[in-house]
ZAMARLO-835828 format. One line per 4 residues: number of its first residue (from 1); for each residue x, y, z of N, C-alpha, C, O, CB. Coordinates in steps of 0.1 Angstrom, whole numbers, plus 5000, padded with zeros to 4 digits. Glycine has a CB too. Layout:
N
NUM = X,Y,Z,X,Y,Z,X,Y,Z,X,Y,Z,X,Y,Z  ...
This chain:
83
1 = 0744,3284,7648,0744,3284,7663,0752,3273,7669,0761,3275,7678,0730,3283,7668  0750,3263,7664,0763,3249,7669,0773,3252,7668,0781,3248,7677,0765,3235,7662  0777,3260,7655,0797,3263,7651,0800,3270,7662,0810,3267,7669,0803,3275,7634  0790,3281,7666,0793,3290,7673,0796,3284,7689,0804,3290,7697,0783,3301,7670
5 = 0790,3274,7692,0787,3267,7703,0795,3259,7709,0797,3257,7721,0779,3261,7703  0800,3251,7694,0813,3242,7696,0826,3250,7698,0836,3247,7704,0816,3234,7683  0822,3263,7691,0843,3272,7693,0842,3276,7703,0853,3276,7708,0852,3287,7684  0831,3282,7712,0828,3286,7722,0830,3275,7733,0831,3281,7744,0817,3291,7720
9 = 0832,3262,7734,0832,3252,7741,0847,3247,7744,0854,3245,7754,0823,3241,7735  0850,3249,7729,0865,3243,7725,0877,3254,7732,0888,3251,7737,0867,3244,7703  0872,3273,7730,0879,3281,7736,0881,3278,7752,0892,3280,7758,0875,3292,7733  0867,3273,7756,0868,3273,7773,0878,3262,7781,0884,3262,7792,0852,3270,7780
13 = 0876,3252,7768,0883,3236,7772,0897,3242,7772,0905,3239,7781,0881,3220,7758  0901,3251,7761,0916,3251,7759,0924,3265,7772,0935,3266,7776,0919,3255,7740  0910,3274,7775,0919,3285,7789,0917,3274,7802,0923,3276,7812,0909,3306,7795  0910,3266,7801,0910,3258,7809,0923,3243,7814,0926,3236,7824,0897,3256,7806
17 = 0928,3244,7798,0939,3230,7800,0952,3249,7806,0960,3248,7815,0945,3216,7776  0950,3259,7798,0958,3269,7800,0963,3271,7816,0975,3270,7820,0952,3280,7795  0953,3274,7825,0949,3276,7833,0955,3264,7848,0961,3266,7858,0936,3277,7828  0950,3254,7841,0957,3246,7851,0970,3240,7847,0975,3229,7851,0949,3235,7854
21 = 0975,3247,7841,0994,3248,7842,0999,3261,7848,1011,3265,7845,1003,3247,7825  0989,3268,7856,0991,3278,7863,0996,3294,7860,1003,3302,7865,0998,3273,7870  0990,3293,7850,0987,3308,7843,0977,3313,7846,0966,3308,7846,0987,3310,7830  0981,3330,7847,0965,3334,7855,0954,3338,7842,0956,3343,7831,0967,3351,7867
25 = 0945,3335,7847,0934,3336,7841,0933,3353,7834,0928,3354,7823,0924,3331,7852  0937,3364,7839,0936,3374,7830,0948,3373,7817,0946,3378,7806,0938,3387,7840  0961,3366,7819,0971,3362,7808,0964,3352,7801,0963,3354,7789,0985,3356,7813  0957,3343,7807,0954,3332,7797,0946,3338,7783,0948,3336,7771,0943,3321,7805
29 = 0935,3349,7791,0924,3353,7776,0932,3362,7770,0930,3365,7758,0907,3360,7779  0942,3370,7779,0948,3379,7768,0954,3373,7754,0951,3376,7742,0962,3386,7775  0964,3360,7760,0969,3353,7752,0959,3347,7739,0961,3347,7727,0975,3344,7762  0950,3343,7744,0940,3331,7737,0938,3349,7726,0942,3350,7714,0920,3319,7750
33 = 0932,3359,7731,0926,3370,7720,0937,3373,7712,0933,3373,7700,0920,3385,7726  0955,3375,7713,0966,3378,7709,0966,3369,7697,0969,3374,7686,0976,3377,7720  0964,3357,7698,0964,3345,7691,0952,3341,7684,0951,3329,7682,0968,3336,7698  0943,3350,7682,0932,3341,7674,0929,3329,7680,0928,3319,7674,0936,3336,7661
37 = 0927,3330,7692,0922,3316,7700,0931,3307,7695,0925,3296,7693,0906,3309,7698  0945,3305,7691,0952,3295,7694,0958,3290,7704,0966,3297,7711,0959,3295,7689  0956,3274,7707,0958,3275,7721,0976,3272,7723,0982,3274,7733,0947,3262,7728  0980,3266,7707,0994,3261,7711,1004,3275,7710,1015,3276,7715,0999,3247,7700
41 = 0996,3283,7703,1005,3296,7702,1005,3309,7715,1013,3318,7716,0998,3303,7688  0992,3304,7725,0990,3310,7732,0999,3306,7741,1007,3314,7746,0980,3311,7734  0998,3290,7743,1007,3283,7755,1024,3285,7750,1032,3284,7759,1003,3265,7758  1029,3288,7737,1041,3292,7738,1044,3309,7742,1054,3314,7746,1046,3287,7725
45 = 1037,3313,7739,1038,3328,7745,1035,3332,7759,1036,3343,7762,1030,3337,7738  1030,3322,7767,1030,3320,7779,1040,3318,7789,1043,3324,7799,1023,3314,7780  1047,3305,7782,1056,3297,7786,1070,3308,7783,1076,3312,7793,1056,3282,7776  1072,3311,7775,1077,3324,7775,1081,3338,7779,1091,3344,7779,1074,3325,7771
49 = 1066,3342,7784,1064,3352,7793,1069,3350,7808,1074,3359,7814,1051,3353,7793  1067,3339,7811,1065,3332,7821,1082,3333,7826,1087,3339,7835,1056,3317,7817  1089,3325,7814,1101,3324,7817,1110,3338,7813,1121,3336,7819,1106,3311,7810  1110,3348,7808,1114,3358,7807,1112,3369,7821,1120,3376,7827,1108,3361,7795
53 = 1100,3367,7821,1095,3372,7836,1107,3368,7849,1115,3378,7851,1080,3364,7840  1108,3359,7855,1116,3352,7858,1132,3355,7857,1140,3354,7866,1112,3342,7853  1136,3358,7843,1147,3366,7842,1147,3378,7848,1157,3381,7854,1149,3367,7832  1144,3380,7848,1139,3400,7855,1134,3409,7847,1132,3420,7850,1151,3411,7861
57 = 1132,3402,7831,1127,3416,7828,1116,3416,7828,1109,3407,7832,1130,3423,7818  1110,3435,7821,1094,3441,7827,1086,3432,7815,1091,3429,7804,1090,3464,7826  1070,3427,7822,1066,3422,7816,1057,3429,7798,1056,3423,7788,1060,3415,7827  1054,3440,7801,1057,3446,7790,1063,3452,7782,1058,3459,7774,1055,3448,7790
61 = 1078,3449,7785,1084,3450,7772,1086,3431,7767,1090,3428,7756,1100,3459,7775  1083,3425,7773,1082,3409,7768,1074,3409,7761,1077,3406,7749,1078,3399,7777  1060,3411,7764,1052,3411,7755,1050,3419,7742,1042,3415,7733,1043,3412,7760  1058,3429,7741,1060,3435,7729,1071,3429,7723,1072,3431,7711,1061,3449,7729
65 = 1080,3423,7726,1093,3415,7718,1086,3407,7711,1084,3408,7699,1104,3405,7727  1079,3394,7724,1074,3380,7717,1065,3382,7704,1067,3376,7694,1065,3372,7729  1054,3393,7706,1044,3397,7690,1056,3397,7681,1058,3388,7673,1035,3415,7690  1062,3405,7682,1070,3409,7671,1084,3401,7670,1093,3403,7662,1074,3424,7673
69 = 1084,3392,7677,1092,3380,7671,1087,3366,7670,1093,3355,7669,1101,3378,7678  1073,3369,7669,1064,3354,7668,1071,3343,7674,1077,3334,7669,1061,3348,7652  1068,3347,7690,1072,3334,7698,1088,3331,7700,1093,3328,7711,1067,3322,7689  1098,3334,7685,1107,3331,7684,1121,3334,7698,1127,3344,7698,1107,3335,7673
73 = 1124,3322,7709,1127,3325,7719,1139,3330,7716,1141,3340,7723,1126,3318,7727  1150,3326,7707,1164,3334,7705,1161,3348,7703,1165,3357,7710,1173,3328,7690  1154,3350,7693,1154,3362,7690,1144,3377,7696,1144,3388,7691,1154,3359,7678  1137,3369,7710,1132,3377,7719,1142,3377,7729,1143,3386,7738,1120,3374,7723
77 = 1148,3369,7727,1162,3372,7741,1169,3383,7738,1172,3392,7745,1176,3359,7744  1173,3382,7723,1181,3394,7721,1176,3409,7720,1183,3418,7721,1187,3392,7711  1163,3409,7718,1158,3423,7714,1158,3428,7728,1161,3439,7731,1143,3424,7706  1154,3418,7737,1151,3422,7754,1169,3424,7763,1172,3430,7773,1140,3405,7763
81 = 1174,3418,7755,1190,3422,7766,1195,3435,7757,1203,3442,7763,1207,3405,7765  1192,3438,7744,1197,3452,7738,1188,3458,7744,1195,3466,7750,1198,3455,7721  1177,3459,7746,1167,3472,7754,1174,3479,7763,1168,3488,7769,1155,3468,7762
């Protein structure tokens, strides 16, 4: 019951550091579930999202690049400018 209490504590601390770098709270848990509650893997696929978005493109085809290029930003740029 404590393990469970502590990851449960540790997940809220980390959508919460997410969160106040101004990501919305429905991306944050997507991200955190996408990632096995990783928080640094979440915040680069955010950071990501975030800035691809911003480029103009749709945000779901971003999110299917970034999975399938684990994060990797060169090579989600390219899958997303050949689309």
């Amino acid at each position: 019951p404590w393990c469970l209490l502590l990851q449960f504590l540790s997940y809220l601390g980390a959508c919460d550091r997410l969160l106040k770098q101004g990501y919305e709270e429905g991306q944050v848990e997507e991200a955190m579930e996408m990632f096995q509650y990783s928080e640094k893997k979440a915040a680069e696929f955010l950071h990501l999202l975030a800035q691809f978005n911003d480029m103009g493109f749709q945000q779901n085809e971003i999110k299917e690049v970034l999975l399938l290029c684990g994060n990797q930003r060169e090579k989600a740029l390219e899958e997303l400018v050949m689309k």
